[in-house]
C-alpha positions as a Markdown table, in Angstrom:
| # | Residue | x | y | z |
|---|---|---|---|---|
| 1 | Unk | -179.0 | -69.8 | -111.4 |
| 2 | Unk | -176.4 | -67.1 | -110.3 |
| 3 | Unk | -176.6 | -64.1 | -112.1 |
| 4 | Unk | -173.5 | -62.1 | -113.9 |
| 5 | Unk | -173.6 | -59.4 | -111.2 |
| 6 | Unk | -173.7 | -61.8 | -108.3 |
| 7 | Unk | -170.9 | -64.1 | -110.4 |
| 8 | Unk | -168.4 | -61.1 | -110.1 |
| 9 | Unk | -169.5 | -60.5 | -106.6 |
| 10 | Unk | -168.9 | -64.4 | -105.5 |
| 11 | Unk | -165.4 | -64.0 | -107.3 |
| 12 | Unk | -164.0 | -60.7 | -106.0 |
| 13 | Unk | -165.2 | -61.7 | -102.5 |
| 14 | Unk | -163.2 | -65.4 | -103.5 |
| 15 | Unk | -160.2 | -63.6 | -104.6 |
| 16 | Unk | -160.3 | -61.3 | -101.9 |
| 17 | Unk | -160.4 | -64.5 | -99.6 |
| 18 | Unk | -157.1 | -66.0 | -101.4 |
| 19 | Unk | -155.5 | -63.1 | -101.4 |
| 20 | Unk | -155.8 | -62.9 | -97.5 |
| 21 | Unk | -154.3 | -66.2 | -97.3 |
| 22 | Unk | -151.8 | -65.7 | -99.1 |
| 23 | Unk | -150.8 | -62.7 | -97.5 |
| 24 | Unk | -150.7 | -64.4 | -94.1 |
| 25 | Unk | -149.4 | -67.5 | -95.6 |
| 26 | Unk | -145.9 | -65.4 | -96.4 |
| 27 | Unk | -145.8 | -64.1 | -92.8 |
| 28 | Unk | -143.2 | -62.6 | -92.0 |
| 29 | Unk | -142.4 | -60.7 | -95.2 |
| 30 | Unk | -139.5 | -58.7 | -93.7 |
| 31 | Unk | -137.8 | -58.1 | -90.4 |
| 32 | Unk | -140.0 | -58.6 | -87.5 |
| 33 | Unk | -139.4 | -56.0 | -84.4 |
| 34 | Unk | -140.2 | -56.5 | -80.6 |
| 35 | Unk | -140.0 | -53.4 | -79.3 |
| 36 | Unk | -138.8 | -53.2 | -75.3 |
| 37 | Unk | -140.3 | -50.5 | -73.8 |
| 38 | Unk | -137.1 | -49.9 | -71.4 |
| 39 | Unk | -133.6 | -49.7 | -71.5 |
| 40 | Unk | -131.0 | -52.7 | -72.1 |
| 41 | Unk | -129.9 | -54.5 | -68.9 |
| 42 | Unk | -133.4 | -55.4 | -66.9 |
| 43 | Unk | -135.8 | -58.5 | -67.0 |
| 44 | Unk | -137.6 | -57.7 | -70.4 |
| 45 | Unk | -134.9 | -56.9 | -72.6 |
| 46 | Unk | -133.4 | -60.4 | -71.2 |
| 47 | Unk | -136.3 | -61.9 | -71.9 |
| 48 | Unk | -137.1 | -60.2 | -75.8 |
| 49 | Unk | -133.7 | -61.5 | -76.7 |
| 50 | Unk | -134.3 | -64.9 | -75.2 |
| 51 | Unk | -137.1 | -64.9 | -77.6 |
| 52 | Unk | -135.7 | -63.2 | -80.6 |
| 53 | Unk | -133.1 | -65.7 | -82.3 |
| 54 | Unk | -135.1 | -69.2 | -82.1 |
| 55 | Unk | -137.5 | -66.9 | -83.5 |
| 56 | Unk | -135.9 | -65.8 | -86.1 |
| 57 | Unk | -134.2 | -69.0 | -87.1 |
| 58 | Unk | -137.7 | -70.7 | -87.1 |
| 59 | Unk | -139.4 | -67.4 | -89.3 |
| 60 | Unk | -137.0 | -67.5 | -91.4 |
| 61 | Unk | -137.1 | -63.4 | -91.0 |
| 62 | Unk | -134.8 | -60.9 | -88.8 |
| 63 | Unk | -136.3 | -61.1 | -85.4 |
| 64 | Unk | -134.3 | -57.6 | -83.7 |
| 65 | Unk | -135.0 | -56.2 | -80.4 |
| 66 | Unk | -135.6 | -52.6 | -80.1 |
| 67 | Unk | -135.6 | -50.9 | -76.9 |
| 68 | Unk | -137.3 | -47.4 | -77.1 |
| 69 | Unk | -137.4 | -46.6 | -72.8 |
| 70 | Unk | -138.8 | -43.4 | -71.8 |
| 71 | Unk | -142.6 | -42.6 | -69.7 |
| 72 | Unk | -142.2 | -45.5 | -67.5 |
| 73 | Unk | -142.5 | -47.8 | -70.8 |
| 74 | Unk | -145.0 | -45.3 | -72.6 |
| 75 | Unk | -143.1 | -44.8 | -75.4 |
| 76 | Unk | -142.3 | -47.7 | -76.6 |
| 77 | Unk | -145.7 | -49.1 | -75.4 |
| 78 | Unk | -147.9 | -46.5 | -77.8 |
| 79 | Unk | -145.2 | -47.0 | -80.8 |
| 80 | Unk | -146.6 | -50.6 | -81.0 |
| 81 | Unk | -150.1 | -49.5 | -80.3 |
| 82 | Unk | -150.2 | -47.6 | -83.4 |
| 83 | Unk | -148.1 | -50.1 | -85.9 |
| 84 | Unk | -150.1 | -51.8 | -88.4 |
| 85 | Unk | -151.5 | -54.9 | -86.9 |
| 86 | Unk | -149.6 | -57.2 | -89.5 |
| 87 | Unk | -147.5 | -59.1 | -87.5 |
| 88 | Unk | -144.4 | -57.3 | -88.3 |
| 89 | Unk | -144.0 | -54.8 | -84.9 |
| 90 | Unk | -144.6 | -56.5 | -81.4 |
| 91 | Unk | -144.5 | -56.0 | -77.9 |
| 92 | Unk | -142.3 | -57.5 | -75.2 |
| 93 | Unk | -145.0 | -56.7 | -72.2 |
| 94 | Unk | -144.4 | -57.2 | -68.7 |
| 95 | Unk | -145.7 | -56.2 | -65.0 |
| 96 | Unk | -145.7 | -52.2 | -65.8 |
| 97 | Unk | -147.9 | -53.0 | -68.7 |
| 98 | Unk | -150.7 | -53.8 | -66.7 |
| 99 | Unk | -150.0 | -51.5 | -64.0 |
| 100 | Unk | -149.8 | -48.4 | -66.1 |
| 101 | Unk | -153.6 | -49.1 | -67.3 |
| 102 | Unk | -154.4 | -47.7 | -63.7 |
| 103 | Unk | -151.4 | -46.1 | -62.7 |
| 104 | Unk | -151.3 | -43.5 | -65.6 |
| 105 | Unk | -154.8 | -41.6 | -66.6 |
| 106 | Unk | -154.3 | -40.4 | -69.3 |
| 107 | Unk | -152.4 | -42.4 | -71.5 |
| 108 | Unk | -152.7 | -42.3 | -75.5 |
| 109 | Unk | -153.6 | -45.7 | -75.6 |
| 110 | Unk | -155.9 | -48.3 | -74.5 |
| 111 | Unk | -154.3 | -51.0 | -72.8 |
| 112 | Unk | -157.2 | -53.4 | -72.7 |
| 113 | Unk | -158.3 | -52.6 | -76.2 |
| 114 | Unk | -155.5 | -51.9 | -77.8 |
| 115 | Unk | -153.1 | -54.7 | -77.9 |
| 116 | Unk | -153.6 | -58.5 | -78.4 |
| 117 | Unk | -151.8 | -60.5 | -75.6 |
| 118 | Unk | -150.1 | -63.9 | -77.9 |
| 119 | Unk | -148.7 | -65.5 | -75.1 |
| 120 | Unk | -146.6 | -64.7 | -71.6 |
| 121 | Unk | -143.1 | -66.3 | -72.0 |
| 122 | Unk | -142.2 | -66.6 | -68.3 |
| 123 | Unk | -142.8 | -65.5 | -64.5 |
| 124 | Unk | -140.3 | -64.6 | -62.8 |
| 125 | Unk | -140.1 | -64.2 | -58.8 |
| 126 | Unk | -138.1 | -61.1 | -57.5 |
| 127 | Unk | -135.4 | -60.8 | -55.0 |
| 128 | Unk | -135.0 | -58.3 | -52.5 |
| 129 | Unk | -130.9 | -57.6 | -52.1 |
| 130 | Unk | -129.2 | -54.3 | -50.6 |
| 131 | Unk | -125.7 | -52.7 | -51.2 |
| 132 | Unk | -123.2 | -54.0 | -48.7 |
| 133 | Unk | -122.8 | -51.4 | -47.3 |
| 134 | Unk | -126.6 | -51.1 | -45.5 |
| 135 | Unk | -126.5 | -53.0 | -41.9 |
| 136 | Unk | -129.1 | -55.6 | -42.5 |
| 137 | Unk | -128.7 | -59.2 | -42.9 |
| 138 | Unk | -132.1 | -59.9 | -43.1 |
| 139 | Unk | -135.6 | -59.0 | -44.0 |
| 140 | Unk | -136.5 | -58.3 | -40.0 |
| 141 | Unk | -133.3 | -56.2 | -39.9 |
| 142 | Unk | -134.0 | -54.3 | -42.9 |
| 143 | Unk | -137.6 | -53.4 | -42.3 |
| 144 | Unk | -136.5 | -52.4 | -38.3 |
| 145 | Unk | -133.5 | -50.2 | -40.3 |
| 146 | Unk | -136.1 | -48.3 | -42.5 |
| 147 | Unk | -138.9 | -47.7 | -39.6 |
| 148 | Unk | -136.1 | -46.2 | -37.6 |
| 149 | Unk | -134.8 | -44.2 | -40.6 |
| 150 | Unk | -137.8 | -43.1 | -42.2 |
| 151 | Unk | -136.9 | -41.1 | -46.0 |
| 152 | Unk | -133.6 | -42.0 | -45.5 |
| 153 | Unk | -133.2 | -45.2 | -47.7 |
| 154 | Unk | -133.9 | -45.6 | -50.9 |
| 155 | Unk | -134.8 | -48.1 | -53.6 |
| 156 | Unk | -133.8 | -48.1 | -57.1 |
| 157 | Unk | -136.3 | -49.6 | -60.2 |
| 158 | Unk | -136.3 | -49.3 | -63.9 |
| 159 | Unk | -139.3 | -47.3 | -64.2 |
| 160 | Unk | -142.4 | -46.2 | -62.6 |
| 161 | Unk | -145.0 | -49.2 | -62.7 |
| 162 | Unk | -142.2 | -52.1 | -63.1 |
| 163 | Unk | -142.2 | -54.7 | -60.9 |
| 164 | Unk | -139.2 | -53.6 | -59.0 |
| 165 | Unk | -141.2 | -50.2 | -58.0 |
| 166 | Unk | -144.6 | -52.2 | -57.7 |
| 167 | Unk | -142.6 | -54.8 | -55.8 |
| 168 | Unk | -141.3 | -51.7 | -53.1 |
| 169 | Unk | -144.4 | -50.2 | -52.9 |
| 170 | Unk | -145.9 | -53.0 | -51.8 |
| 171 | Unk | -143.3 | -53.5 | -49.5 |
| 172 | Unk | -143.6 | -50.3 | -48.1 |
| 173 | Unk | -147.7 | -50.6 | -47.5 |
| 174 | Unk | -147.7 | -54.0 | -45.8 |
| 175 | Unk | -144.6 | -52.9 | -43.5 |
| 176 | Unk | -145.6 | -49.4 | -42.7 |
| 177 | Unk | -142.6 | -48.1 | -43.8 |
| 178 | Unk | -141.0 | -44.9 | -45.4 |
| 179 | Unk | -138.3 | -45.8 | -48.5 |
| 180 | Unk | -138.0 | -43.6 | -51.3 |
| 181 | Unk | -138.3 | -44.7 | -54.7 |
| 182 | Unk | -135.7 | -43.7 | -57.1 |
| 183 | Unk | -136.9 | -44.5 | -61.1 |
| 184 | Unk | -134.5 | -45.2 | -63.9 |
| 185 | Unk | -135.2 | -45.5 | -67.4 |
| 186 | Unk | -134.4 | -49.0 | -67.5 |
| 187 | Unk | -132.8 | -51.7 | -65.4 |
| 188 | Unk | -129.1 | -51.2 | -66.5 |
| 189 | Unk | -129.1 | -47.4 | -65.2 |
| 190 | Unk | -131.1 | -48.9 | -61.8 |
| 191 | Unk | -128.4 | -51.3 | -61.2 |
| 192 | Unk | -125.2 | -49.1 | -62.4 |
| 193 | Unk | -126.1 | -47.0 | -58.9 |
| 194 | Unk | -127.1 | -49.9 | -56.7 |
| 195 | Unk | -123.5 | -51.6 | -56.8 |
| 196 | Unk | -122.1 | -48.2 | -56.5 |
| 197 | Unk | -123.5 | -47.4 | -53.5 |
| 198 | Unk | -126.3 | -44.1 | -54.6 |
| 199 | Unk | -129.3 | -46.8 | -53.6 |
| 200 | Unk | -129.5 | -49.0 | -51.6 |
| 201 | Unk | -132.3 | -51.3 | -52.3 |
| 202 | Unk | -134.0 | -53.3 | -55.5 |
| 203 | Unk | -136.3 | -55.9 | -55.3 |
| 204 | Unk | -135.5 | -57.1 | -59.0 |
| 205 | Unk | -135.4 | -60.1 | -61.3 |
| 206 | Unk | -133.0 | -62.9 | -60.0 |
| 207 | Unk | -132.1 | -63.4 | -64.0 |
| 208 | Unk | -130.4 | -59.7 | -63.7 |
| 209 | Unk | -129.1 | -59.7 | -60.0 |
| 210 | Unk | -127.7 | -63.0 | -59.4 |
| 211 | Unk | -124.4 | -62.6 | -60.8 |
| 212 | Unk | -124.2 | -60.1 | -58.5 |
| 213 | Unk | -125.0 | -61.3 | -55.6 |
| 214 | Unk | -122.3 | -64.5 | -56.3 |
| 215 | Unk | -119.6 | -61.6 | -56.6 |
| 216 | Unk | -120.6 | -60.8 | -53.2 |
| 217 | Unk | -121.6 | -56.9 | -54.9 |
| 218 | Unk | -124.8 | -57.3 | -53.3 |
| 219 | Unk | -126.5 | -59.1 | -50.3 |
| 220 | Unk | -129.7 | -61.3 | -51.0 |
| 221 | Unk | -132.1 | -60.8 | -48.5 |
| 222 | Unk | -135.5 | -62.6 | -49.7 |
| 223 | Unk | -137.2 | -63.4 | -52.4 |
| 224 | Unk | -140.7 | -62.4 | -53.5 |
| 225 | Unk | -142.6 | -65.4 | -54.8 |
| 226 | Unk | -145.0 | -67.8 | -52.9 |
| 227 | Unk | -142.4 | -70.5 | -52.6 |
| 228 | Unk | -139.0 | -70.4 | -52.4 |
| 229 | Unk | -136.9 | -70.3 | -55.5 |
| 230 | Unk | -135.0 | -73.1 | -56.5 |
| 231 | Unk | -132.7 | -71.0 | -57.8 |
| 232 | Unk | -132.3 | -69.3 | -54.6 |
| 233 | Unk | -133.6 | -72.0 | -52.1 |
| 234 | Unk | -131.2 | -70.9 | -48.5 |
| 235 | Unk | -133.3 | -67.4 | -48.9 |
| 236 | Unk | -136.8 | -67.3 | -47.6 |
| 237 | Unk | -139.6 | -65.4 | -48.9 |
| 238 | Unk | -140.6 | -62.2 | -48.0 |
| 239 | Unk | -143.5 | -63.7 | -46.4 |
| 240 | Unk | -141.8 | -66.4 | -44.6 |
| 241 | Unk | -139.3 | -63.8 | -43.5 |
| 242 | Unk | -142.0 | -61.7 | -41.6 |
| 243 | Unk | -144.3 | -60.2 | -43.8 |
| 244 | Unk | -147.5 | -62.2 | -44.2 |
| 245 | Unk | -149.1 | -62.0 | -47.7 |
| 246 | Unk | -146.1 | -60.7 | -49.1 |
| 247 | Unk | -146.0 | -61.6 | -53.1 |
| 248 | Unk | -144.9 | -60.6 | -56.3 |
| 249 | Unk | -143.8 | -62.3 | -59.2 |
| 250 | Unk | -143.0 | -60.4 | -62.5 |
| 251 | Unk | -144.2 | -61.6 | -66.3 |
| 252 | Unk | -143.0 | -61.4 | -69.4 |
| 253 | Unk | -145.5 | -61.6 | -72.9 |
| 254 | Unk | -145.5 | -61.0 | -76.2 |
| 255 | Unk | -148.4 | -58.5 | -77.1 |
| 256 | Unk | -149.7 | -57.4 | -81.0 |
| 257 | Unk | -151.3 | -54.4 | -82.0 |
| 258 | Unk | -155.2 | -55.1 | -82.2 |
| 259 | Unk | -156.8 | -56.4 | -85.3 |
| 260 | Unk | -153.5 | -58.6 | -85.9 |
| 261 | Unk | -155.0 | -61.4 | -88.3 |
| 262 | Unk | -155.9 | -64.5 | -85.8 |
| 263 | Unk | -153.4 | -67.0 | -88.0 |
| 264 | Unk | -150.4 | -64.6 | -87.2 |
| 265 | Unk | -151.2 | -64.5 | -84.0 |
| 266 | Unk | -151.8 | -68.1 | -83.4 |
| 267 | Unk | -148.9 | -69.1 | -85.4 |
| 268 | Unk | -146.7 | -66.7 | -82.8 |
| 269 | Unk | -148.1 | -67.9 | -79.7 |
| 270 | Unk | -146.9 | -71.5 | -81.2 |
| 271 | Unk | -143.4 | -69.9 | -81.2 |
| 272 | Unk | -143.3 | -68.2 | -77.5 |
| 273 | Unk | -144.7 | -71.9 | -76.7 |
| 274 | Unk | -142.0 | -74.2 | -78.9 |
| 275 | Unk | -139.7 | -71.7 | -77.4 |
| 276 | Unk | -140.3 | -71.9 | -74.2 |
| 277 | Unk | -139.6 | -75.7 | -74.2 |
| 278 | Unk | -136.7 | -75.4 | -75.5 |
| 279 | Unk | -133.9 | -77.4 | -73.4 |
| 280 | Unk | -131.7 | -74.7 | -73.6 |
| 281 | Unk | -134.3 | -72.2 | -72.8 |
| 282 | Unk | -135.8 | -74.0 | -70.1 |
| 283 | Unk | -132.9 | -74.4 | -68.3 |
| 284 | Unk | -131.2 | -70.6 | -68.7 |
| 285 | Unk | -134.9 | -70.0 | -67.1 |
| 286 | Unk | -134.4 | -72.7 | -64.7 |
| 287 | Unk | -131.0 | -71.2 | -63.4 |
| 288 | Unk | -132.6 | -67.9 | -62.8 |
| 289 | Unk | -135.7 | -68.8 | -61.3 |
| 290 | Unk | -138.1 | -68.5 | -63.7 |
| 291 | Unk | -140.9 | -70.3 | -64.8 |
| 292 | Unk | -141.5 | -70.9 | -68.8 |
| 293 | Unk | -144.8 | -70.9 | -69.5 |
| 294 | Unk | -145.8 | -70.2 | -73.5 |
| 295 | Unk | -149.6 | -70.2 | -73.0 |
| 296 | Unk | -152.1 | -69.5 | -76.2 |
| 297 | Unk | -153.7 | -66.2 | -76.9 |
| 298 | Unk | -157.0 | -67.5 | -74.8 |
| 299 | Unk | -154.9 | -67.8 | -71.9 |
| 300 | Unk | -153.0 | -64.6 | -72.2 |
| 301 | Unk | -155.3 | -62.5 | -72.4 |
| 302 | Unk | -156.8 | -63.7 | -69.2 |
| 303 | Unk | -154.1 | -63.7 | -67.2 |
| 304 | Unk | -153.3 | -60.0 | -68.5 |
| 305 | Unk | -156.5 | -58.9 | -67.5 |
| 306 | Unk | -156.2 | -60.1 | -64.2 |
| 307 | Unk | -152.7 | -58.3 | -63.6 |
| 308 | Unk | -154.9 | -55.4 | -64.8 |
| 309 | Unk | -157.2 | -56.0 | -62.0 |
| 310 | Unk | -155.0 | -57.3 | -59.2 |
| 311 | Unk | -152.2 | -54.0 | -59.7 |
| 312 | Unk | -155.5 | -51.7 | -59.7 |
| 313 | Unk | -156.2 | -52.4 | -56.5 |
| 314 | Unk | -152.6 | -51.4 | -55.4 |
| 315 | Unk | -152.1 | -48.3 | -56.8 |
| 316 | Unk | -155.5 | -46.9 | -55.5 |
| 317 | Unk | -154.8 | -48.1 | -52.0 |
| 318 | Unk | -151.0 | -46.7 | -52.5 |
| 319 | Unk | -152.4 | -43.8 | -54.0 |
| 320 | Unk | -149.8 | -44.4 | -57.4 |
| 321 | Unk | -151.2 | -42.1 | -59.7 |
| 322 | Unk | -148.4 | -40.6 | -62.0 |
| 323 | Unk | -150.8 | -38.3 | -63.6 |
């Protein structure tokens, strides 16, 4: 027999239990936020807002974008890291998210521990493009242009840690060359002084340069991925264009704050997936080069771990600290 004491135990711990389900159950019970860590203009705000109306048509909920830039996605980044984990504030991640683990060290967050990875939307190559004013046609003439003007160009990126900056850096190491970074707060600000002339050099996302480059504002040289891009397929790859080993290819993810209950989580990584296969999405992605993915939490968490690992190993041998 159960005893009165144990009775009332059994049936708070049972109501306790509904109440938990029915709390998740109602998810979302107001507007849901994905905070951008950067300005409006570059690869993850394009991608956030990719994400945010199927969403929100599908929640049944406001799904807004925020953009809070500032610290090379810092901001924004530890804003999320200390929402409650409900479901209700998220993070659009990407290629600085993992390299500002190593990059910064001292940040007021825990990268690894304190966010769950739901799912990475998309990878995305990069393409390398000048102003037209720089005399270089190609990768060969480019790199020849900056050994025999070391410190003299430049390259513009929305942020220290982004891929654009990671993708120069790299650039830089493996061709022995001397170009100086120039960091924005986001990708709208980066690319505002590239087509006026101030820079002249990004290695960005072909979603936010290609409508450039068809105005003829700015001259494709490469792009950055281990295959050619469909949606650039005359350009070569950095590698194929003289730099062996030459890759980088920038992600996109939606990331929770820690302790986010596993049926919200799972039931958001089944929208960055139904998402991603949307026809309409998957051919906007398509058209800019990028691959949908929409992978489960499993998944995502260990391909983010490996971007921790991989970008690591570049900013110690680039010696990238920030702090």
């Amino acid at each position: 027999m159960v005893s009165n004491g144990r009775r009332a135990t059994l049936g708070l711990g049972l109501a306790c239990a509904a109440g938990s389900v029915f709390g998740q159950a109602a998810y979302p019970e107001r507007t849901v936020r994905i905070i951008v860590p950067f300005a409006t203009g570059g690869g993850t705000d394009i991608y956030a807002r990719m994400i945010a109306q199927p969403m929100s048509e599908s929640l049944g909920r406001s799904v807004v974008v925020e953009n809070k830039p500032g610290a090379a996605g810092n901001i924004g980044t530890v804003e999320v890291a200390r929402a409650a984990p409900d479901g209700h504030t998220l993070l659009l991640a990407g290629t600085a998210t993992g390299v500002n683990h190593t990059m910064f060290r001292k940040l007021p967050f825990d990268t690894l521990k304190d966010f769950q990875p739901i799912s990475i939307f998309a990878l995305s190559p990069l393409v390398v493009v000048v102003h037209p004013s720089v005399p270089a046609n190609t990768m060969q003439e480019l790199i020849a242009l900056a050994r025999a003007r070391p410190g003299v160009l430049n390259y513009s990126s929305g942020g220290i840690g982004t891929a654009n900056h990671l993708g120069g850096e790299l650039l830089k190491l493996q061709t022995s060359t001397d170009i100086v970074h120039v960091p924005y707060k986001g990708g709208g600000a980066a690319m505002s002084d590239l087509l006026a002339g101030q820079v002249q050099i990004q290695i960005g996302t072909i979603a936010s340069l290609r409508e450039f480059v068809r105005a003829g504002r700015l001259r494709p040289l490469a792009t950055t991925g281990a295959r050619r891009s469909p949606a650039m397929p005359d350009l070569p790859t950095v590698a194929e264009a003289g730099v062996p080993g030459y890759e980088i290819t920038a992600w996109y993810g939606l990331f929770a704050p820690s302790g986010t209950p596993r049926p919200i989580v799972e039931r958001l990584a089944g929208e960055v997936g139904r998402i991603s296969r949307l026809p309409g999405i998957q051919e906007s992605l398509r058209q800019q080069g990028t691959d949908g993915v929409g992978n489960g939490p499993e998944e995502a968490t260990r391909f983010f771990r490996n971007e921790v690992d991989r970008w690591a190993k570049v900013v110690q041998a680039a010696n990238l600290y920030a702090d």
